[in-house]
N, CA, C and O atoms as a GROMACS GRO file, in nm:
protein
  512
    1UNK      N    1 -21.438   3.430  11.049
    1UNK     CA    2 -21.324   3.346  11.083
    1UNK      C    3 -21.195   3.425  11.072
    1UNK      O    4 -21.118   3.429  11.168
    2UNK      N    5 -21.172   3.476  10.979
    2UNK     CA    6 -21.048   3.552  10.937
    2UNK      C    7 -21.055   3.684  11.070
    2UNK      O    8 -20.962   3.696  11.149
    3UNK      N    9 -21.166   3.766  11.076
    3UNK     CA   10 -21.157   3.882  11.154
    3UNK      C   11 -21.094   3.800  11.325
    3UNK      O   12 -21.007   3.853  11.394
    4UNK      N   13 -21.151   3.689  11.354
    4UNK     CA   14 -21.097   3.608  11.463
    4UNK      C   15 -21.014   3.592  11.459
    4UNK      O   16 -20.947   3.624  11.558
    5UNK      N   17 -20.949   3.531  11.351
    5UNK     CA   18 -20.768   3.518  11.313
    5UNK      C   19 -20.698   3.634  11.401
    5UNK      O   20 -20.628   3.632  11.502
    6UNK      N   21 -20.749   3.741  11.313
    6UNK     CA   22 -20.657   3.887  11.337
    6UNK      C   23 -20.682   3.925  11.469
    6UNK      O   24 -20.610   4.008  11.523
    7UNK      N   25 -20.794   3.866  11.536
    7UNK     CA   26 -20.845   3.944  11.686
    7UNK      C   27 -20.726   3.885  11.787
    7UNK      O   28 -20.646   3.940  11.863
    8UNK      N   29 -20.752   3.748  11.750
    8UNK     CA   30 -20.644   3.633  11.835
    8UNK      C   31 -20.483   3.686  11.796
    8UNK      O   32 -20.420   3.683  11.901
    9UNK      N   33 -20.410   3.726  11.701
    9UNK     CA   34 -20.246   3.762  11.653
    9UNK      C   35 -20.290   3.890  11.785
    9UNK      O   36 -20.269   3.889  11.906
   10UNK      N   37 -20.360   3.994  11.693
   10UNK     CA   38 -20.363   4.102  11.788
   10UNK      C   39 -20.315   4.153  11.875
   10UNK      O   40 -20.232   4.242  11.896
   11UNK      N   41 -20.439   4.021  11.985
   11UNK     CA   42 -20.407   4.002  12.129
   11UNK      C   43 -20.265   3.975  12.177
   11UNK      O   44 -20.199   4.042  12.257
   12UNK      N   45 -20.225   3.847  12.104
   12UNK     CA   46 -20.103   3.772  12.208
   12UNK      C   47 -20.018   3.885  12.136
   12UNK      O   48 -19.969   3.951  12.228
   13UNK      N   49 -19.976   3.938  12.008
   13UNK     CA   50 -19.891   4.082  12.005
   13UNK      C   51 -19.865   4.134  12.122
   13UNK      O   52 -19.750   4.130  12.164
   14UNK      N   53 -20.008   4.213  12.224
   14UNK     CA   54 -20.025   4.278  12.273
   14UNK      C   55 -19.937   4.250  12.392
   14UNK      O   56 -19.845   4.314  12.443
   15UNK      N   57 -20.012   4.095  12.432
   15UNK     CA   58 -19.945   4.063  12.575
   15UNK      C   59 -19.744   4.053  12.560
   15UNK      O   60 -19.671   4.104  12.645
   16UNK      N   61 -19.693   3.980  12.441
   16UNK     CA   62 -19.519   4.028  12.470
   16UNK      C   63 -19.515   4.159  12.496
   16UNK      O   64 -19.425   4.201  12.569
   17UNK      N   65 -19.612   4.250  12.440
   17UNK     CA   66 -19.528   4.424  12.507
   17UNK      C   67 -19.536   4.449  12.653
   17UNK      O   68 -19.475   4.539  12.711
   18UNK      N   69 -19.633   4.346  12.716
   18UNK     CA   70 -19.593   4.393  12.850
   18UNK      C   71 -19.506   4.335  12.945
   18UNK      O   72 -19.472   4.216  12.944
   19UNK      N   73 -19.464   4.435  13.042
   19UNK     CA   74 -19.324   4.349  13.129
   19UNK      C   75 -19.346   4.248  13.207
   19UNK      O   76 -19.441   4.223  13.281
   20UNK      N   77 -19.249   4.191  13.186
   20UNK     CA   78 -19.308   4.055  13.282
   20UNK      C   79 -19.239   4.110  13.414
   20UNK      O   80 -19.142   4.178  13.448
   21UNK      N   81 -19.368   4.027  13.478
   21UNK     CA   82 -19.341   4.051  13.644
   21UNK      C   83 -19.223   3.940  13.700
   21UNK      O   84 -19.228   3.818  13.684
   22UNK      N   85 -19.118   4.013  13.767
   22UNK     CA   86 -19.068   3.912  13.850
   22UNK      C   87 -18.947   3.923  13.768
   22UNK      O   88 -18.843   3.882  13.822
   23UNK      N   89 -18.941   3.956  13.686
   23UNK     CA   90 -18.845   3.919  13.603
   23UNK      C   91 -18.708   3.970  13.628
   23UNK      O   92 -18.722   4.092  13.636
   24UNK      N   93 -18.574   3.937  13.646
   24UNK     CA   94 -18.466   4.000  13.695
   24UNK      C   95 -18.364   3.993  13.598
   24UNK      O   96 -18.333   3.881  13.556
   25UNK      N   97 -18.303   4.100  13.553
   25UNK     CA   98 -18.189   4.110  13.472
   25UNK      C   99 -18.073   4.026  13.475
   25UNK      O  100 -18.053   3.974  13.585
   26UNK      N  101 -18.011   4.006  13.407
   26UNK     CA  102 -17.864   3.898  13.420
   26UNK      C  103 -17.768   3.933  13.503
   26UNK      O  104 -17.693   3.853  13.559
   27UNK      N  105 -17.764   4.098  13.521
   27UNK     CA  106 -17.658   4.127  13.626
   27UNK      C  107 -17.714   4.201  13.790
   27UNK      O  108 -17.667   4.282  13.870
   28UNK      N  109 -17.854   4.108  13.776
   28UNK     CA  110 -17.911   4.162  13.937
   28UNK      C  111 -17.826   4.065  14.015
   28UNK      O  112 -17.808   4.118  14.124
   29UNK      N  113 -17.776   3.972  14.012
   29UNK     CA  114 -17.744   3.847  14.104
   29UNK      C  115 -17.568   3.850  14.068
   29UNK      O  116 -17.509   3.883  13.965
   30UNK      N  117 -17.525   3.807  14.181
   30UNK     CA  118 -17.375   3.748  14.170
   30UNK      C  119 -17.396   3.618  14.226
   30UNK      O  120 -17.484   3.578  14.303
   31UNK      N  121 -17.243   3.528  14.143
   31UNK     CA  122 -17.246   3.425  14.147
   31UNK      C  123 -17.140   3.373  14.204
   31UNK      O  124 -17.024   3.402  14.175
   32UNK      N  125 -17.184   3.275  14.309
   32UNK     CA  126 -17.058   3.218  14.467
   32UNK      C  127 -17.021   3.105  14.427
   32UNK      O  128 -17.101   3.017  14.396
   33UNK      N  129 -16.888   3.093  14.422
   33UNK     CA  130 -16.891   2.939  14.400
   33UNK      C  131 -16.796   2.882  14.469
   33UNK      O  132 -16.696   2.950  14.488
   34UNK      N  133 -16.801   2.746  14.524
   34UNK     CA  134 -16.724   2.726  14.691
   34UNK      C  135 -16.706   2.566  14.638
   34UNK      O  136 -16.793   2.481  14.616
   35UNK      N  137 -16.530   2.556  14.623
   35UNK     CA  138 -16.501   2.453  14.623
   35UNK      C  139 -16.452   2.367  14.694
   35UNK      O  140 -16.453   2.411  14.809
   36UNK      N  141 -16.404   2.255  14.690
   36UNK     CA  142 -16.345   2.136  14.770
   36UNK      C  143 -16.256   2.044  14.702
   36UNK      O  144 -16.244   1.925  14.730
   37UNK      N  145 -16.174   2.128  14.578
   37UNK     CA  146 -16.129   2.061  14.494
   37UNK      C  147 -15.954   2.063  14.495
   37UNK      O  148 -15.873   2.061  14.402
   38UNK      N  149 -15.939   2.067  14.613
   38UNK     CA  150 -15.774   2.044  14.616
   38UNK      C  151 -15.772   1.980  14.769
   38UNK      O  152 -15.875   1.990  14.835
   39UNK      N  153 -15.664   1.919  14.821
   39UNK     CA  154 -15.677   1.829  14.926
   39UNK      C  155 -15.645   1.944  15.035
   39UNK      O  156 -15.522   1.946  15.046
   40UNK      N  157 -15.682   2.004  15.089
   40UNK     CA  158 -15.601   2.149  15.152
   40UNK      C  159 -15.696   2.056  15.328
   40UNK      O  160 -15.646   2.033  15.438
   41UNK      N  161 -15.810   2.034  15.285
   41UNK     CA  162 -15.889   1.954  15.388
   41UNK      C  163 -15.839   1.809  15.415
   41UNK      O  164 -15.884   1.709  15.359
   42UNK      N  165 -15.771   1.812  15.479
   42UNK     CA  166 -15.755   1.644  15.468
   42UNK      C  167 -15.835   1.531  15.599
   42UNK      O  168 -15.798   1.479  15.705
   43UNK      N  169 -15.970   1.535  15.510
   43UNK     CA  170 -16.061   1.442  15.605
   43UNK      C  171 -16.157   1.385  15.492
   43UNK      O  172 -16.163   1.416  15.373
   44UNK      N  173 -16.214   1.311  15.549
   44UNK     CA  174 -16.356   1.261  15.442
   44UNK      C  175 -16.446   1.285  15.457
   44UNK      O  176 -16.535   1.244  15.382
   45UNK      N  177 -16.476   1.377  15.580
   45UNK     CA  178 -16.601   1.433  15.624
   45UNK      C  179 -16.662   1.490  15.525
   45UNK      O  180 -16.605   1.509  15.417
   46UNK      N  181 -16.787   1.524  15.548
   46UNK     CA  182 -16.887   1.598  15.454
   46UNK      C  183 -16.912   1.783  15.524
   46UNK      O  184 -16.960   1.829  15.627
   47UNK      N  185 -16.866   1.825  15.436
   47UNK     CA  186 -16.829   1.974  15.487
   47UNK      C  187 -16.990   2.078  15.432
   47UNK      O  188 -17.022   2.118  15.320
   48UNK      N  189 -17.053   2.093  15.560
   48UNK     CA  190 -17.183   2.183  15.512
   48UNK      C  191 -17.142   2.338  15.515
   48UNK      O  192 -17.080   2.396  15.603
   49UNK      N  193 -17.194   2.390  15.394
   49UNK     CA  194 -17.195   2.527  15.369
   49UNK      C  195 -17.323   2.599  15.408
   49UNK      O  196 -17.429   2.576  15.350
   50UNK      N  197 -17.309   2.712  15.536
   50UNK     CA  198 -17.420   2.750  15.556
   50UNK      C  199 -17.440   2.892  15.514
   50UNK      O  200 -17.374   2.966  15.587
   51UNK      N  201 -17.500   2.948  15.434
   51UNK     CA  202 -17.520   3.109  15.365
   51UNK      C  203 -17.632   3.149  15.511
   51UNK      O  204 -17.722   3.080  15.559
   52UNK      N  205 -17.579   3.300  15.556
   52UNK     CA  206 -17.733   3.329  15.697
   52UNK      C  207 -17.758   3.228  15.736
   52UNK      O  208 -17.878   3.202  15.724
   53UNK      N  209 -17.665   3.107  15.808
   53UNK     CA  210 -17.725   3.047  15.941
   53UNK      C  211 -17.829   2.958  15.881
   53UNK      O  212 -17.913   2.909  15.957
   54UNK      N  213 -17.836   2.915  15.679
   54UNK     CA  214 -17.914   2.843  15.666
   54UNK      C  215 -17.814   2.728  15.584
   54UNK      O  216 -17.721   2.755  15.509
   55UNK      N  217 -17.860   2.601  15.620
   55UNK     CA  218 -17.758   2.497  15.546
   55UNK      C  219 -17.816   2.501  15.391
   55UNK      O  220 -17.932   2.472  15.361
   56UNK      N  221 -17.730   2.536  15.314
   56UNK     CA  222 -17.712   2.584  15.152
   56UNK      C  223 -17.655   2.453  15.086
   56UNK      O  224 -17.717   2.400  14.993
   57UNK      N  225 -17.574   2.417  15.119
   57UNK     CA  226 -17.446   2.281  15.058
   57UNK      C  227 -17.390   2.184  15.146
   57UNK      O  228 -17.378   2.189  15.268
   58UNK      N  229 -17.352   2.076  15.048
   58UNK     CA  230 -17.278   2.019  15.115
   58UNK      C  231 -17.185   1.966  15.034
   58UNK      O  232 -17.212   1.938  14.917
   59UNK      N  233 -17.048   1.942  15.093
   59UNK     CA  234 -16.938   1.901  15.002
   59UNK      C  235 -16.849   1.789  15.069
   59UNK      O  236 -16.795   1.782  15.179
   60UNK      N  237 -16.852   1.714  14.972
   60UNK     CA  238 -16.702   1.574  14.984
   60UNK      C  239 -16.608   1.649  14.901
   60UNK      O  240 -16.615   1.748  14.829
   61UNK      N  241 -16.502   1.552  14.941
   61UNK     CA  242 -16.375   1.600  14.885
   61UNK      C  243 -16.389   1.619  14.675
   61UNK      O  244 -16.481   1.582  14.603
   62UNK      N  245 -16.280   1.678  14.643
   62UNK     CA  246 -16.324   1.729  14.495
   62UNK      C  247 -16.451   1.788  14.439
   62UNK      O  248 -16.480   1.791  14.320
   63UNK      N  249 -16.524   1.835  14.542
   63UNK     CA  250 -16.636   1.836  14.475
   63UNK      C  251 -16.680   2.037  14.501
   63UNK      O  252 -16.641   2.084  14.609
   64UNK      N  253 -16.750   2.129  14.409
   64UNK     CA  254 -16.772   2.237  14.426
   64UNK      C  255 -16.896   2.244  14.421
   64UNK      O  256 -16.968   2.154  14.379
   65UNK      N  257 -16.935   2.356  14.466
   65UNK     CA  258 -17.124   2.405  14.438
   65UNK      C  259 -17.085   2.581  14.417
   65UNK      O  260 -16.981   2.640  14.449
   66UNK      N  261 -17.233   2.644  14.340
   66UNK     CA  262 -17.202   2.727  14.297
   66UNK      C  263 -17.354   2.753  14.370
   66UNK      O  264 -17.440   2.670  14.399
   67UNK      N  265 -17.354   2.904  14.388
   67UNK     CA  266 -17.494   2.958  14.419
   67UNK      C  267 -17.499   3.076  14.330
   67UNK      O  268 -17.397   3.131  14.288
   68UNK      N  269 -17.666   3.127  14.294
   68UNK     CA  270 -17.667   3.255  14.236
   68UNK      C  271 -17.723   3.342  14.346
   68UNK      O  272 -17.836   3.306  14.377
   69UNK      N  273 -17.685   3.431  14.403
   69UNK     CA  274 -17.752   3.513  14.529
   69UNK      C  275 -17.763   3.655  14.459
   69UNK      O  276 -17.713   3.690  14.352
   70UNK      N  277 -17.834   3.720  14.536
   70UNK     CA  278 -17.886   3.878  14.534
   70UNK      C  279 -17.762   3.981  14.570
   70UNK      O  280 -17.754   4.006  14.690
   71UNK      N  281 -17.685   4.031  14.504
   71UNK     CA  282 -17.572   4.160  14.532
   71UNK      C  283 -17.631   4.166  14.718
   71UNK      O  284 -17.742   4.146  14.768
   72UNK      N  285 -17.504   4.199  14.775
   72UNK     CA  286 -17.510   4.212  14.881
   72UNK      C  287 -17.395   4.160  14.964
   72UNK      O  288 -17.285   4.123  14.923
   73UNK      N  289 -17.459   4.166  15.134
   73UNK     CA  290 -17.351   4.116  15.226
   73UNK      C  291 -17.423   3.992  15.262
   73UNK      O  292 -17.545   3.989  15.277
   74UNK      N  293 -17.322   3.862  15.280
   74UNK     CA  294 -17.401   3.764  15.337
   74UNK      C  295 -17.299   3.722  15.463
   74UNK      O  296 -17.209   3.804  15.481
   75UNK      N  297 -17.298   3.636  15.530
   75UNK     CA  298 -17.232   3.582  15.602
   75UNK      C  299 -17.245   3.351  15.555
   75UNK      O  300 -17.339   3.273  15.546
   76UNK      N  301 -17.133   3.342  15.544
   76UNK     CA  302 -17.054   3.233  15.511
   76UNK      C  303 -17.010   3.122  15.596
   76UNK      O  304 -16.887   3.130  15.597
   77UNK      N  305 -17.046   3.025  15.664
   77UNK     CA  306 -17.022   2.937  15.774
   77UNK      C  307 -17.003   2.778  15.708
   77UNK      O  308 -17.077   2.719  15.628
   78UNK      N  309 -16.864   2.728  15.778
   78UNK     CA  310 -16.836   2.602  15.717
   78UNK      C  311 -16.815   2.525  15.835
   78UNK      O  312 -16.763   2.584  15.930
   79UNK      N  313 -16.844   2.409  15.847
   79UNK     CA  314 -16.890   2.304  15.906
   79UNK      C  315 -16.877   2.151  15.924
   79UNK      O  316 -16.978   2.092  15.888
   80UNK      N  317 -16.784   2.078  15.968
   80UNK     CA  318 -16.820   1.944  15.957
   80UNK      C  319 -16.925   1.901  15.973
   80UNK      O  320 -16.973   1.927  16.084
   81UNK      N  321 -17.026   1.805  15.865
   81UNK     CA  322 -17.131   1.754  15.940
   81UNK      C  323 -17.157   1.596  15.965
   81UNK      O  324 -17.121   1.510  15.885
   82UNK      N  325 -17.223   1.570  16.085
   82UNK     CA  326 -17.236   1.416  16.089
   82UNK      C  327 -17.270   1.351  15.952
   82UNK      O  328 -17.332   1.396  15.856
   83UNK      N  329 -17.199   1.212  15.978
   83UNK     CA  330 -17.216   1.139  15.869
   83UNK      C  331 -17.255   0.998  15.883
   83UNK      O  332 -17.306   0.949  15.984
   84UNK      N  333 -17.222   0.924  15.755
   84UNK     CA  334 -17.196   0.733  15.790
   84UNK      C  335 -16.988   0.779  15.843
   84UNK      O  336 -16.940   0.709  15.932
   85UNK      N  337 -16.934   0.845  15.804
   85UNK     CA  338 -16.809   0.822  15.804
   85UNK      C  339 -16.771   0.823  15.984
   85UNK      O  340 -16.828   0.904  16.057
   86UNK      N  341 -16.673   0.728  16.037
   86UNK     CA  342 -16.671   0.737  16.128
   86UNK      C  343 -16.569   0.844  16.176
   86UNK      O  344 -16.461   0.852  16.117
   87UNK      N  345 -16.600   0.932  16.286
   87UNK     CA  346 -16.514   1.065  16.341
   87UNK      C  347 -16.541   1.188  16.290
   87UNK      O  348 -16.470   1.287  16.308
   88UNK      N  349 -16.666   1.183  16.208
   88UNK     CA  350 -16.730   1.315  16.170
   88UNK      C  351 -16.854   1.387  16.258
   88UNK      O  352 -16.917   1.490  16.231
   89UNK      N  353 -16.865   1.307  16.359
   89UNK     CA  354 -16.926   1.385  16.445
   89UNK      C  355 -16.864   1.540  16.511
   89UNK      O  356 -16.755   1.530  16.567
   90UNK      N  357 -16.921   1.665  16.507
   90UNK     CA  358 -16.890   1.769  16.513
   90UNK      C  359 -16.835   1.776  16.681
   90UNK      O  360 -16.903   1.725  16.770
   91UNK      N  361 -16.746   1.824  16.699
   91UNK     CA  362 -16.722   1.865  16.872
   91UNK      C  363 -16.741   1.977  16.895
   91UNK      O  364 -16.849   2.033  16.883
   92UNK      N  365 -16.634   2.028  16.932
   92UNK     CA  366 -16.626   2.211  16.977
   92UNK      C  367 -16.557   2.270  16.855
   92UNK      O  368 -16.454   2.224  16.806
   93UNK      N  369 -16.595   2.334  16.829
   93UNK     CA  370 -16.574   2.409  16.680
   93UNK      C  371 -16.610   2.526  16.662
   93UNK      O  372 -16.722   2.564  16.697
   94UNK      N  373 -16.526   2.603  16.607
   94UNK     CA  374 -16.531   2.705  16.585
   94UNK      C  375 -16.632   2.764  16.504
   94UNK      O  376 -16.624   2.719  16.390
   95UNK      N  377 -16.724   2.846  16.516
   95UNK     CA  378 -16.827   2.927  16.473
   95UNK      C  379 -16.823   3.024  16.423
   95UNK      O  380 -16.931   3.056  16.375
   96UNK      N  381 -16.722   3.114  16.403
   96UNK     CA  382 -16.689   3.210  16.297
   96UNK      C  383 -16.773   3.171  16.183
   96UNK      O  384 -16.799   3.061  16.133
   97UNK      N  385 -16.810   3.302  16.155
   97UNK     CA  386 -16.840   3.300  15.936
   97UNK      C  387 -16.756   3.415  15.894
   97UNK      O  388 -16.690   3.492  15.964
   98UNK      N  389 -16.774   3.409  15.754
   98UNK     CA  390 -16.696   3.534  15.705
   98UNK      C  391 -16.786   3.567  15.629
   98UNK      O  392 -16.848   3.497  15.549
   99UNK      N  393 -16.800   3.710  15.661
   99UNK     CA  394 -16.878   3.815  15.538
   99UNK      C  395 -16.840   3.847  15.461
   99UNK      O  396 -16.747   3.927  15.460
  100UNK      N  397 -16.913   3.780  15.320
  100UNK     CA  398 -16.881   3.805  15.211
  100UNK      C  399 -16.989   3.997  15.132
  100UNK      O  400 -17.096   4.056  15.148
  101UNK      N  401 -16.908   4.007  15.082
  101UNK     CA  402 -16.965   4.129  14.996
  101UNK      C  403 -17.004   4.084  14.851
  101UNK      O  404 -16.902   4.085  14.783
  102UNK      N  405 -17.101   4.049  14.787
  102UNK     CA  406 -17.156   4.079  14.662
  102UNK      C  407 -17.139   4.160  14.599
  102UNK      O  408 -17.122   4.266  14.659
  103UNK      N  409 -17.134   4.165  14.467
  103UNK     CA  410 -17.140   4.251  14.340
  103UNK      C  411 -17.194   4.234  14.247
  103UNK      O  412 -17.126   4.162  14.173
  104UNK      N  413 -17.342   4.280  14.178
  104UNK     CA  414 -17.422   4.234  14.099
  104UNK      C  415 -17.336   4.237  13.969
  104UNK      O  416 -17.280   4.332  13.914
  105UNK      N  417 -17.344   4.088  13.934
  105UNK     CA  418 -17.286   4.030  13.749
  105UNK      C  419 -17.199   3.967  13.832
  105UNK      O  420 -17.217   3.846  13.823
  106UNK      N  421 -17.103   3.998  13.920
  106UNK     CA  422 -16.962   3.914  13.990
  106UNK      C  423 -16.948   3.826  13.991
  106UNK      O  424 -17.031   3.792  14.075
  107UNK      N  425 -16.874   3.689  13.941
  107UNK     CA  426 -16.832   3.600  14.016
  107UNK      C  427 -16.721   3.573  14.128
  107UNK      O  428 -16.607   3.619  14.129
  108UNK      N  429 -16.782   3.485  14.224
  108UNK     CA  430 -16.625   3.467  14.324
  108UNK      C  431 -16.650   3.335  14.337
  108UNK      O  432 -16.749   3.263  14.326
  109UNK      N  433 -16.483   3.314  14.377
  109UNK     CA  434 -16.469   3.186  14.350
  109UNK      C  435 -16.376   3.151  14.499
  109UNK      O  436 -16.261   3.194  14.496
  110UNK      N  437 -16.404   3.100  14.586
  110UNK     CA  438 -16.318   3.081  14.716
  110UNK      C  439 -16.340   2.890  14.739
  110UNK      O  440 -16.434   2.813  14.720
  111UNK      N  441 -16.196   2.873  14.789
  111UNK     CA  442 -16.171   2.744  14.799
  111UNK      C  443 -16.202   2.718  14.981
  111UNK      O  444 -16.197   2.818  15.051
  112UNK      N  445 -16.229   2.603  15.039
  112UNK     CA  446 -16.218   2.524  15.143
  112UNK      C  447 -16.079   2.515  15.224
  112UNK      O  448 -16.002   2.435  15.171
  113UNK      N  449 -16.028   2.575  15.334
  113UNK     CA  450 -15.886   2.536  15.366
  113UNK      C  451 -15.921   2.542  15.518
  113UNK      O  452 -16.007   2.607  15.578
  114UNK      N  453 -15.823   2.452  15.562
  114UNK     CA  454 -15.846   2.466  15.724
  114UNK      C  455 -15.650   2.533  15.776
  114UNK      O  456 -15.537   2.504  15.738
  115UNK      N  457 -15.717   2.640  15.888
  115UNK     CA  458 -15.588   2.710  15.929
  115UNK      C  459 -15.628   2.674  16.120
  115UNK      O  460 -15.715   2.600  16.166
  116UNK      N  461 -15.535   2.753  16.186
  116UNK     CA  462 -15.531   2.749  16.284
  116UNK      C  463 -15.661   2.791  16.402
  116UNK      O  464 -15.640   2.795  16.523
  117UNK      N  465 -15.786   2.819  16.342
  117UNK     CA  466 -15.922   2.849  16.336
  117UNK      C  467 -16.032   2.738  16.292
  117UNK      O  468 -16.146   2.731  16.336
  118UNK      N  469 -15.986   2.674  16.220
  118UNK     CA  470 -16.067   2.578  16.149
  118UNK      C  471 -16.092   2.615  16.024
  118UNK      O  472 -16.015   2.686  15.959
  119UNK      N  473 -16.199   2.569  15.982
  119UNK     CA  474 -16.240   2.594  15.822
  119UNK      C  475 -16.214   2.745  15.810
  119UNK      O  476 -16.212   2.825  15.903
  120UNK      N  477 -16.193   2.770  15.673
  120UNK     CA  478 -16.202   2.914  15.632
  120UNK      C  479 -16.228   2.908  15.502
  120UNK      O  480 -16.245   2.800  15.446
  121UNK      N  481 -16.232   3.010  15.446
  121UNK     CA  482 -16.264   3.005  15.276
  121UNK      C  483 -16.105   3.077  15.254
  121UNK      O  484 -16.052   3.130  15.352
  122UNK      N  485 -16.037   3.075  15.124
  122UNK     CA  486 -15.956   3.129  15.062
  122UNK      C  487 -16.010   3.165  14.927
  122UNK      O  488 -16.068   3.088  14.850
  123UNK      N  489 -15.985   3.292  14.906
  123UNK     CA  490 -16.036   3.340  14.724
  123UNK      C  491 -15.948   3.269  14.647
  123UNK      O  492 -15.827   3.259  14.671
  124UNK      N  493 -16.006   3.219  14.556
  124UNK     CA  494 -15.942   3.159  14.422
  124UNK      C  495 -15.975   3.217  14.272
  124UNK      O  496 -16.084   3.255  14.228
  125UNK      N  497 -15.852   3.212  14.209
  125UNK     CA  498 -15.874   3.262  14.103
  125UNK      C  499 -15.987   3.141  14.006
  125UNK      O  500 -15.991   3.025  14.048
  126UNK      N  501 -16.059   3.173  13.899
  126UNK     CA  502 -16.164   3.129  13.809
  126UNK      C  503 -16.101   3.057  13.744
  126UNK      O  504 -16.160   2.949  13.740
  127UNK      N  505 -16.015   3.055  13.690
  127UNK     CA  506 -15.917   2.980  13.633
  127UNK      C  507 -15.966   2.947  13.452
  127UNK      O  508 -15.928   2.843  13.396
  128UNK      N  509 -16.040   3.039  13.389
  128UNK     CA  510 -16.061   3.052  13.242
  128UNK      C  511 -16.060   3.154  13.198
  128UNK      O  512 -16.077   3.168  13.077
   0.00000   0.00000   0.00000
């Protein structure tokens, strides 16, 4: 019984020394975070965030989302999308994204603003 004891500690000893698979460090990823928290938009629409042409988010007014992504370049696309709200159906709109650059550990922090283009992102400071 006892020699079983020690066979069983042994073992699971053994298995923490090896690396776990998959496993990614704290500063493999940077962290995006895309708000809607100042009135710079003035609609009630529901504004989709698309990261690569894939829908990632969606945002009402005051409201932010944060993503953790892989260091790198992505491309950034903002969007009115249909809703219940009436006049949020999308027309002709501008399709621009902006490429963002990553930095593994980074945070960025860019706000929602519409200019003479339509949506755009503006960098914002973190504010802590």
């Amino acid at each position: 019984m006892r020699r079983a004891a020690f066979g069983l500690f042994g073992l699971l000893g053994m298995v923490g020394l090896l690396p776990q698979a998959g496993a990614a460090g704290p500063s493999d990823y940077s962290i995006l975070i895309i708000s809607r928290e100042r009135l710079e938009v003035a609609t009630s629409c529901e504004i989709g965030v698309y990261i690569n042409d894939q829908l990632a988010g969606r945002l009402f007014q005051e409201q932010s989302t944060s993503f953790n992504l892989p260091a790198g370049e992505l491309d950034i696309r903002l969007r009115y999308l249909p809703g219940q709200v009436p006049g949020c159906q999308p027309g002709i709109e501008n399709q621009r994204s902006t490429r963002l650059k990553l930095a593994a550990g980074q945070i960025n922090k860019y706000r929602i603003a519409v200019d003479q283009n339509g949506l755009t992102l503006i960098r914002a400071g973190l504010g802590y």
